[in-house]
C-alpha positions as CSV (number, residue, x, y, z in Angstrom):
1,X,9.8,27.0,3.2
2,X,7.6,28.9,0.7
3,X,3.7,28.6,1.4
4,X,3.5,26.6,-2.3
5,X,5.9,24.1,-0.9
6,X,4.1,23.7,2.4
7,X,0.8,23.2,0.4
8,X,2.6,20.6,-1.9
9,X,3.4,18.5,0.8
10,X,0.3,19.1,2.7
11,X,-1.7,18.0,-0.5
12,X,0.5,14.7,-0.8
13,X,-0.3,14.1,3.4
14,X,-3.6,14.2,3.0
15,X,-3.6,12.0,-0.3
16,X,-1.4,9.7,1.5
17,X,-3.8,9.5,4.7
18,X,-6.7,8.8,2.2
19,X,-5.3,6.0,0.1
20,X,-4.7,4.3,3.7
21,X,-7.7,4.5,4.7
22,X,-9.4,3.1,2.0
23,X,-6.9,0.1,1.6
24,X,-7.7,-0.5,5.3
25,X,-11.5,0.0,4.3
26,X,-11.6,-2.6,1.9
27,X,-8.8,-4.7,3.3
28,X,-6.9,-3.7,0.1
29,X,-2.8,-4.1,1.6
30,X,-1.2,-2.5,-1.1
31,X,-3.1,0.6,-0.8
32,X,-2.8,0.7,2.3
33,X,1.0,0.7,2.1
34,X,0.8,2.8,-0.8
35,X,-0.9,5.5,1.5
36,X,1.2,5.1,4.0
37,X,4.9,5.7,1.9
38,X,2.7,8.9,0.5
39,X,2.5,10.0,4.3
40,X,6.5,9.3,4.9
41,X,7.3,10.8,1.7
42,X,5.3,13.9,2.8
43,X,7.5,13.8,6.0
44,X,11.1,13.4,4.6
45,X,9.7,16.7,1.9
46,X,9.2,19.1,5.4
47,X,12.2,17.7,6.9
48,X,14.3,18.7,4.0
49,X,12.6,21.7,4.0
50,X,13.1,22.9,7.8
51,X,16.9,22.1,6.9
52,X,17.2,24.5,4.1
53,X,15.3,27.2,5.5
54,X,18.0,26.4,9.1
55,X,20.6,27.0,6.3
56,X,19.5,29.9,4.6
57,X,18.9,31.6,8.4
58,X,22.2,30.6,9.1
59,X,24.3,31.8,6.0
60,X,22.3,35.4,7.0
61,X,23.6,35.7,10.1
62,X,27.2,34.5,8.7
């Protein structure tokens, strides 16, 4: 996982965690949900990436 990747997807966390907050702020649903897919997005990105950096460890020691 290259440091601009982990910055990409901690850059979409954080704008994920904001839009929540203000759609809970201002009882505003959709943002709220819209912040909240931003924050699983976010998630399944660093999963994906902890599997392909498992794989590239793996085909080295192949």
């Amino acid at each position: 996982m290259s440091l601009k990747e982990k910055a990409d997807s901690l850059k979409k966390e954080a704008a994920g965690m904001a839009k929540e907050v203000e759609g809970k702020a201002t009882g505003d649903k959709v943002r709220e949900g819209e912040g909240k897919a931003k924050e699983k997005l976010s998630d399944k990105e660093k999963n994906k990436m902890k599997v392909d950096q498992v794989e590239r460890q793996q085909k080295k020691h192949d």
